[in-house]
C-alpha positions in Angstrom: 0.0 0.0 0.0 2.9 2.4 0.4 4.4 2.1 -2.5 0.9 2.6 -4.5 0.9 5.9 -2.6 4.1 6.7 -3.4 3.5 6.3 -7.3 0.3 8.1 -7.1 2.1 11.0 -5.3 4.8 10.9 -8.0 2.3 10.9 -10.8 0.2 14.1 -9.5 3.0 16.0 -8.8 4.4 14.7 -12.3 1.4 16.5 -13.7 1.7 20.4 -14.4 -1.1 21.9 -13.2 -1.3 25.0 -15.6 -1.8 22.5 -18.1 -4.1 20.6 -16.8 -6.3 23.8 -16.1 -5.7 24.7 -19.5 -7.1 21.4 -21.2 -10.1 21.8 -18.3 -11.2 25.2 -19.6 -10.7 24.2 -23.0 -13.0 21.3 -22.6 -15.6 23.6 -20.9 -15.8 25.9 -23.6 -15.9 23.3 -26.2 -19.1 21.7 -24.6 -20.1 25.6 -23.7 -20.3 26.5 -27.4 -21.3 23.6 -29.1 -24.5 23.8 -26.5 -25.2 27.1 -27.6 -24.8 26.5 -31.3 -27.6 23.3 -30.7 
């Protein structure tokens, strides 16, 4: 169990966060717009 924690920790902080925040506002917009255009 601790070293499954250990990797999970490793991968989040693996993971830049601007990016991530980036492709998550992206993806809102996309469904945004293409719920306005329907």
């Amino acid at each position: 169990m601790i070293n499954k924690d250990r990797n999970s920790n490793v991968a989040i902080s693996n993971v830049d966060p601007r990016k991530l925040s980036k492709q998550l506002f992206a993806a809102l917009q996309h469904f945004f717009y293409n719920d306005c255009d329907s």
